[in-house]
C-alpha positions in Angstrom: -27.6 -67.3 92.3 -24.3 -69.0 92.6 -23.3 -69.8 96.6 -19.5 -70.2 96.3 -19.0 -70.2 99.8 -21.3 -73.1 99.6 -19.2 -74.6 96.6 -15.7 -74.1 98.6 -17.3 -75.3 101.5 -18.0 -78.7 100.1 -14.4 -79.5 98.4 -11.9 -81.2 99.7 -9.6 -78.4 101.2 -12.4 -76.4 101.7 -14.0 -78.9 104.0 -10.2 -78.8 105.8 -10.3 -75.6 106.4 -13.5 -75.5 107.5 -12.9 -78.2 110.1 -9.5 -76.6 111.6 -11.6 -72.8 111.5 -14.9 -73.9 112.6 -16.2 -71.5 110.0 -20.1 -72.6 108.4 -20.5 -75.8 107.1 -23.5 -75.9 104.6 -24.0 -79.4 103.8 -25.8 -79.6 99.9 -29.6 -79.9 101.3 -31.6 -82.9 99.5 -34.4 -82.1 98.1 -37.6 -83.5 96.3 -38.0 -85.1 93.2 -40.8 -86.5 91.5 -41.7 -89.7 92.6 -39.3 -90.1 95.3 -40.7 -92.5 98.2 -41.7 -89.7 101.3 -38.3 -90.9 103.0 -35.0 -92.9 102.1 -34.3 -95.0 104.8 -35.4 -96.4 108.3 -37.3 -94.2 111.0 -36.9 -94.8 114.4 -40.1 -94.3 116.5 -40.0 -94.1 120.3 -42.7 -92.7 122.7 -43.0 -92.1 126.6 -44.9 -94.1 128.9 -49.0 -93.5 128.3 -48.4 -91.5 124.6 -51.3 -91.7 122.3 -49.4 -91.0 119.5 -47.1 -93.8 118.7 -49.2 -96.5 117.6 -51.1 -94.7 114.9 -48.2 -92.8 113.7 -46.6 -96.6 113.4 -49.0 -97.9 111.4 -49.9 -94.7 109.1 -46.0 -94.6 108.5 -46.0 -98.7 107.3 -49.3 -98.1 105.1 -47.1 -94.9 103.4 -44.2 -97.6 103.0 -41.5 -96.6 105.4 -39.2 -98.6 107.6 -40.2 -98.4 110.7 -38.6 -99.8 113.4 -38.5 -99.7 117.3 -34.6 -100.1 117.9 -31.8 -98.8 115.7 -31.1 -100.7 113.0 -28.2 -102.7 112.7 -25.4 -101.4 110.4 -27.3 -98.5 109.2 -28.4 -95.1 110.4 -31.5 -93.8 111.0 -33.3 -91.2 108.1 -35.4 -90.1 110.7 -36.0 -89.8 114.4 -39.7 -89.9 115.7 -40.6 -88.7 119.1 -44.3 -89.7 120.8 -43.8 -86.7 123.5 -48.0 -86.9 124.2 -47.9 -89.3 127.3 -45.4 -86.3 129.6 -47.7 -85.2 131.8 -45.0 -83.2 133.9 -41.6 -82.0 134.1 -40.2 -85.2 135.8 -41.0 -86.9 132.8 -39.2 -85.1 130.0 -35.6 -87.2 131.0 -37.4 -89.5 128.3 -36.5 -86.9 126.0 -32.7 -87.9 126.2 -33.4 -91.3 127.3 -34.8 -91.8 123.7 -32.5 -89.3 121.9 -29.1 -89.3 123.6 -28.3 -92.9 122.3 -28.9 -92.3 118.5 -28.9 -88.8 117.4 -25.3 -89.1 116.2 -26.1 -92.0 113.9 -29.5 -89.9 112.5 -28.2 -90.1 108.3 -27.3 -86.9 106.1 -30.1 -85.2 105.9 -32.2 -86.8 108.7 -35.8 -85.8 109.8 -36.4 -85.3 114.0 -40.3 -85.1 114.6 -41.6 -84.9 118.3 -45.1 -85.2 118.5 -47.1 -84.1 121.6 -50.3 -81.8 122.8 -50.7 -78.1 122.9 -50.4 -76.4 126.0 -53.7 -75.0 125.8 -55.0 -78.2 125.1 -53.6 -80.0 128.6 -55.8 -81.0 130.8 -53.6 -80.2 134.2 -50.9 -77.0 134.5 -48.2 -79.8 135.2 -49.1 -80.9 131.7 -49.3 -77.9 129.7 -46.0 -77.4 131.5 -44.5 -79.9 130.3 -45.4 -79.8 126.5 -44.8 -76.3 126.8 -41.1 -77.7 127.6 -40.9 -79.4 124.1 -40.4 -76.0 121.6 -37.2 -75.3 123.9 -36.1 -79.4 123.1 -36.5 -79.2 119.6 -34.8 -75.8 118.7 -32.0 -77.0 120.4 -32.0 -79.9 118.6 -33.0 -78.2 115.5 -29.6 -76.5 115.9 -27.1 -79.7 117.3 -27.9 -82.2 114.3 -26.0 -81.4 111.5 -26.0 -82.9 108.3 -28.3 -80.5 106.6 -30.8 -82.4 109.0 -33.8 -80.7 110.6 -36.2 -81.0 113.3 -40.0 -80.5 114.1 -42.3 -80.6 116.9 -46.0 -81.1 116.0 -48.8 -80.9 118.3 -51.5 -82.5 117.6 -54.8 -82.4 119.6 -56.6 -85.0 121.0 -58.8 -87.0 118.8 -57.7 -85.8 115.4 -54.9 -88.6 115.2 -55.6 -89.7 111.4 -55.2 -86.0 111.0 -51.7 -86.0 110.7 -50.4 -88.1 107.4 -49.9 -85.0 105.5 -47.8 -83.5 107.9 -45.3 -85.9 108.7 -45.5 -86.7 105.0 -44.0 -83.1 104.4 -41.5 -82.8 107.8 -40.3 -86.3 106.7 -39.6 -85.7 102.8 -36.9 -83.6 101.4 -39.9 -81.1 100.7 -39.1 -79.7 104.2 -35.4 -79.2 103.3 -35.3 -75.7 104.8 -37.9 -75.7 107.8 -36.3 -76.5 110.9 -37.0 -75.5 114.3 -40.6 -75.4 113.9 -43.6 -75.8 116.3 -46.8 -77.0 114.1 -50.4 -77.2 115.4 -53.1 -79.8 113.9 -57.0 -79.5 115.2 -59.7 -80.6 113.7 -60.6 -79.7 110.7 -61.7 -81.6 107.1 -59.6 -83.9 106.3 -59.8 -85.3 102.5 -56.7 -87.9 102.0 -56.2 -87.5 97.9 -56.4 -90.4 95.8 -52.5 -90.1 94.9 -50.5 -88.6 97.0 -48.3 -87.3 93.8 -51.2 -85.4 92.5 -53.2 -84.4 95.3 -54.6 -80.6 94.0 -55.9 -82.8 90.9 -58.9 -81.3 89.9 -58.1 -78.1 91.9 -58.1 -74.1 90.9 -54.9 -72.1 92.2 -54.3 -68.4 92.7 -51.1 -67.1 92.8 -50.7 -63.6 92.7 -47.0 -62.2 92.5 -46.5 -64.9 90.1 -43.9 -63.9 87.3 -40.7 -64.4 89.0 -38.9 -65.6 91.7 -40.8 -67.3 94.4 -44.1 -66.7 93.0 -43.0 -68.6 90.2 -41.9 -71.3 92.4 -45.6 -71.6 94.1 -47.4 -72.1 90.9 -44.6 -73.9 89.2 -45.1 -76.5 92.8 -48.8 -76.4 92.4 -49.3 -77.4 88.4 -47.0 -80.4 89.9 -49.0 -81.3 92.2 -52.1 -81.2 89.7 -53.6 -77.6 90.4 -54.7 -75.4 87.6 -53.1 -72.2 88.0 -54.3 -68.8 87.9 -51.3 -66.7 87.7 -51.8 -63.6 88.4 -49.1 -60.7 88.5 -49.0 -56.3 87.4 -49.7 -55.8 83.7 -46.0 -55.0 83.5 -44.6 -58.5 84.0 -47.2 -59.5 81.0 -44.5 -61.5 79.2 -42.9 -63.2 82.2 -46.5 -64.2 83.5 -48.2 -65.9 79.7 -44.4 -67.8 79.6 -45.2 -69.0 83.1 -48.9 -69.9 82.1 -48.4 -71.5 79.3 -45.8 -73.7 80.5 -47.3 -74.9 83.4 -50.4 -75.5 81.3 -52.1 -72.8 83.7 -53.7 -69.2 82.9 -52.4 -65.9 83.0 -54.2 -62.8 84.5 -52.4 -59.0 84.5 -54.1 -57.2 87.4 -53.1 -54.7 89.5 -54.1 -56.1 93.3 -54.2 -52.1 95.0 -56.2 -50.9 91.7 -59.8 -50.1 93.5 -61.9 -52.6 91.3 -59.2 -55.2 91.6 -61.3 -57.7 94.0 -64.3 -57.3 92.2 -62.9 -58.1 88.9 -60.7 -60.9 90.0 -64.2 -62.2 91.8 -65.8 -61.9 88.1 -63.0 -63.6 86.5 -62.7 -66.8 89.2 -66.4 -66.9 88.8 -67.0 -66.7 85.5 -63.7 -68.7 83.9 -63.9 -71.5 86.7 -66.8 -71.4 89.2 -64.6 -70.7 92.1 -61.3 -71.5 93.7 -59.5 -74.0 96.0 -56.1 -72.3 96.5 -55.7 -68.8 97.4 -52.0 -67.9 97.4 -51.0 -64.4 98.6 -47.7 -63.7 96.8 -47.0 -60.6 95.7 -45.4 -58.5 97.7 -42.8 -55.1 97.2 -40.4 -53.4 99.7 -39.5 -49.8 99.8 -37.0 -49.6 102.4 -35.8 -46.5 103.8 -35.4 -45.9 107.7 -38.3 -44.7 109.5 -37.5 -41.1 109.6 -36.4 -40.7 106.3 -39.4 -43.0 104.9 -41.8 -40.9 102.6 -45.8 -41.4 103.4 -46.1 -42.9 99.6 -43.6 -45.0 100.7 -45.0 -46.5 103.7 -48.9 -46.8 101.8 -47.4 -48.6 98.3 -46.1 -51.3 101.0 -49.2 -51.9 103.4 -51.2 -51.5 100.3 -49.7 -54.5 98.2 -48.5 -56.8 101.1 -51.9 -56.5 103.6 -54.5 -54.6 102.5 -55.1 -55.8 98.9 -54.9 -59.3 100.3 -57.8 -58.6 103.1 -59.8 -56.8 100.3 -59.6 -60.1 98.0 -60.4 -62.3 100.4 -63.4 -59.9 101.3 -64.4 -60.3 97.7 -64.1 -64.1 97.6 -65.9 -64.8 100.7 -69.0 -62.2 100.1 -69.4 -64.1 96.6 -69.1 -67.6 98.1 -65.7 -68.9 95.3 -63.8 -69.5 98.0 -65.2 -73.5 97.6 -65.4 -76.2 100.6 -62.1 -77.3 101.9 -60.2 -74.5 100.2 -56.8 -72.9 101.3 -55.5 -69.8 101.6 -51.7 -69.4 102.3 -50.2 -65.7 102.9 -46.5 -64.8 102.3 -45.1 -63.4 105.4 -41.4 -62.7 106.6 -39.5 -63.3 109.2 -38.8 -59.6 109.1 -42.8 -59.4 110.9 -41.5 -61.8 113.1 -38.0 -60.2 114.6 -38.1 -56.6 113.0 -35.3 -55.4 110.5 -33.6 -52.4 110.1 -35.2 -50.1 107.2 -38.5 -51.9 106.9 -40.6 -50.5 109.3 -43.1 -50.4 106.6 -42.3 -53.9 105.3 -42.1 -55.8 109.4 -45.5 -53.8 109.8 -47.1 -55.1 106.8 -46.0 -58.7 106.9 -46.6 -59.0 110.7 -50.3 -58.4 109.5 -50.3 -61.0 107.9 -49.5 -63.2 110.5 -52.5 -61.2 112.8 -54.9 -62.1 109.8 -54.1 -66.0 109.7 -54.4 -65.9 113.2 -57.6 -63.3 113.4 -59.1 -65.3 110.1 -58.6 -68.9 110.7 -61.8 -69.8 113.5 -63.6 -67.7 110.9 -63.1 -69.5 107.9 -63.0 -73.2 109.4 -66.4 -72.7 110.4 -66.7 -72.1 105.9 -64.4 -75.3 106.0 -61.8 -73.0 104.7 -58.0 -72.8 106.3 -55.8 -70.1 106.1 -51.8 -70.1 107.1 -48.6 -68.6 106.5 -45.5 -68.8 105.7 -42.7 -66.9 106.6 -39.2 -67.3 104.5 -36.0 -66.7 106.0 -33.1 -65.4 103.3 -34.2 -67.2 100.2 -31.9 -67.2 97.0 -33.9 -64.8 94.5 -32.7 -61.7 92.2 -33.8 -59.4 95.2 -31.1 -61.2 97.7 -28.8 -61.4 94.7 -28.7 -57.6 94.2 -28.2 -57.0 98.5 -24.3 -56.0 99.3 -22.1 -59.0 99.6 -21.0 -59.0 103.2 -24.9 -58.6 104.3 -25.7 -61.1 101.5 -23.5 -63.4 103.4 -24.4 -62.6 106.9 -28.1 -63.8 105.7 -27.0 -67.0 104.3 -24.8 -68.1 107.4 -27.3 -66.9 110.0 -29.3 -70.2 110.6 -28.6 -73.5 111.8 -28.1 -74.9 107.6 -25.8 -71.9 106.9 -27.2 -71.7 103.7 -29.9 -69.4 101.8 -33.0 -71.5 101.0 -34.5 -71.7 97.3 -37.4 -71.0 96.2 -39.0 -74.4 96.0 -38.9 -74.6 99.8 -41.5 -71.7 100.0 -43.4 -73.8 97.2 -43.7 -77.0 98.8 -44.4 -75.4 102.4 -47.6 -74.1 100.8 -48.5 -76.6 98.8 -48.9 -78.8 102.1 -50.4 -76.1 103.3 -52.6 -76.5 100.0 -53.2 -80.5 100.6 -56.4 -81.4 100.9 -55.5 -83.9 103.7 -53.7 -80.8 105.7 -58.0 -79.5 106.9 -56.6 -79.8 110.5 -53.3 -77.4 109.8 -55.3 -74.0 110.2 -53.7 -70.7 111.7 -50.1 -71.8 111.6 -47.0 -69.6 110.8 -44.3 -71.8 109.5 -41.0 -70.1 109.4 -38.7 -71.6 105.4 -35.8 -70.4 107.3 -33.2 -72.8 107.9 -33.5 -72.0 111.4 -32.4 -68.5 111.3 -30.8 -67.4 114.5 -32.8 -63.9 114.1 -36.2 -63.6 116.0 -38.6 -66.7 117.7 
């Protein structure tokens, strides 16, 4: 879907006007392409006094290749900014914050990469601590929303002793895969950890699920995940039959037509991982609908269709998977959520309720299944450019693009890549997060 703001925006007298207005400046977001090195440029890493964190994120970021240096480098500016936050212990320490960032963050390149790294509150040992840390998610929204330049930035936490935990992450937040997350808080615990033998192909090997698969985002996900070496169950309503053996077949994956609310639709999809491929590794809850209407004008068939397809099938499935073991060690499962389950939006009542079940499941689910070594997450996208946001009226069309710090709708490929870091097997530690693709929308947390 064309963007012609976006296009004006980013011409000569369109980038006049928008100076002299101070109207939205999208800047053209980079994004990945295959083989690409995990960053273009230098990264400038700085800690506080007694962090943890900055030595073994030095050295993991010199074995992946990058620049690293301690000082800004001379005649060139920065692709990325990281932050060892772990050593503030309390609130008289965070001035390190801007002793660290106030110099630089103007010279941080086009498309630049901020990444604080500290400890989860509840994992502080003192209040003063926790506190502190606590203190960080305020620091790096604001940030999230000052740098400019189509540049994002990140906090990850990161508890103590799972330090080689965290190459996948910062591989992701650092890489134009991350293009439209910004502004958000990741945890890593423990978890297993299973660094692929290339990093360019690390679901090699692997089975995928996708269900929603024919179109739009779905289509992204499995498109993301044949990349990254995955076989790919596609899965999708008889209905988009066509759309879904095109997809299959060029992705080199398989298609399956299968109505997820139909009342033998777990066992059958249990049947058909078991028997066609002796399990799964992925698990990627897709499909979705919406049925908006407002509350009291909402039919009861209405409301049901949308729980139904969006929560309940999804807990049913993974009922079925689990009972019959093909969920295999170290698998993923990634659930589709919205921001809408986040922040509420008007007309979806049924929609905010279904997908802010999804984040309770990830959270409810995830100390279940890592004790299966199994991780679950979510993500939740922001306005992403697809035929739904295409057909929505024009001036709320464009209020959804500019609302976030990028002023820009996201693609479709930035839901992809979330999950297929999610998917990594080297993410084992990333378990019960909520990642918002969002470009920082100003709506909600």
């Amino acid at each position: 879907m064309s963007d012609r703001y976006s296009q004006f925006a980013s011409s000569a007298p369109g980038r006049f006007l928008v100076g002299r207005l101070g109207l939205p400046n999208p800047v053209p977001l980079r994004r990945h392409r295959q083989g690409d090195p995990v960053i273009d440029g230098a990264v400038l890493l700085g800690g506080a006094p007694g962090g943890r964190l900055a030595e073994p994120v030095g050295k993991l970021l010199r074995s992946m290749g990058v620049d690293v240096r301690a000082e800004q480098p001379t005649g060139a500016r920065p692709a990325a900014l990281v932050f060892d936050a772990s050593g503030i212990a309390d609130s008289g320490q965070l001035g390190e914050l801007h002793a660290f960032f106030n110099p630089v963050l103007r010279s941080l390149a086009r498309s630049g990469r901020v990444v604080v790294l500290g400890i989860a509150p509840q994992d502080c040992a003192q209040p003063r601590q926790a506190t502190a840390q606590r203190a960080l998610e305020g620091f790096v929204r604001s940030v999230g929303k000052e740098v400019g330049g189509g540049g994002t930035a990140s906090l990850v936490y990161v508890a103590p002793g799972v330090e080689d935990a965290v190459e996948s992450t910062l591989r992701f937040l650092l890489s134009p895969k991350s293009a439209f997350v910004s502004g958000q808080v990741v945890r890593i615990g423990p978890g297993m950890v299973d660094a692929p033998a290339d990093w360019e192909r690390p679901l090699a090997g692997k089975v995928a699920l996708v269900t929603g698969a024919s179109r739009g985002i779905g289509e992204a996900i499995a498109e993301v995940l044949s990349r990254d070496g995955a076989h790919v169950v596609c899965l999708d309503v008889p209905a988009q039959g066509a759309d879904l053996s095109a997809l299959a077949n060029r992705i080199g994956g398989s298609a399956l037509q299968l109505d997820i609310t139909a009342a033998d639709a777990p066992t059958r999809l249990a049947t058909h991982l078991r028997e066609r491929h002796g399990g799964v590794d992925v698990v990627v809850h897709n499909a979705g609908v919406t049925r908006d209407k407002k509350l009291a004008n909402m039919r009861a068939e209405q409301w049901d269709l949308v729980l139904e397809v969006n929560l309940s099938a999804q807990e049913r499935i993974d009922d079925a998977l689990l009972a019959e073991g093909l969920l295999n060690p170290g698998g993923r499962v990634v659930s589709v959520s919205s921001i809408s389950g986040i922040a509420g939006n008007v007309g979806q009542t049924n929609y905010a309720t279904s997908k802010a079940g999804v984040i309770g499941m990830v959270q409810s689910m995830a100390p279940v299944l890592a004790a299966k070594d199994v991780t679950i997450n979510a993500v939740a996208p922001g306005f992403i450019e697809t035929a739904m946001t295409a057909a929505v009226p024009l001036v709320t069309r464009e209020v959804g693009r500019r609302m976030n710090s990028l002023a820009q709708g996201g693609l479709p490929v930035d839901v992809a890549e979330t999950i297929a870091w999610f998917a990594n097997p080297a993410s084992g530690g990333v378990a019960g997060n909520v990642v918002r693709v969002c470009g920082q929308s100003l709506i909600g947390a």
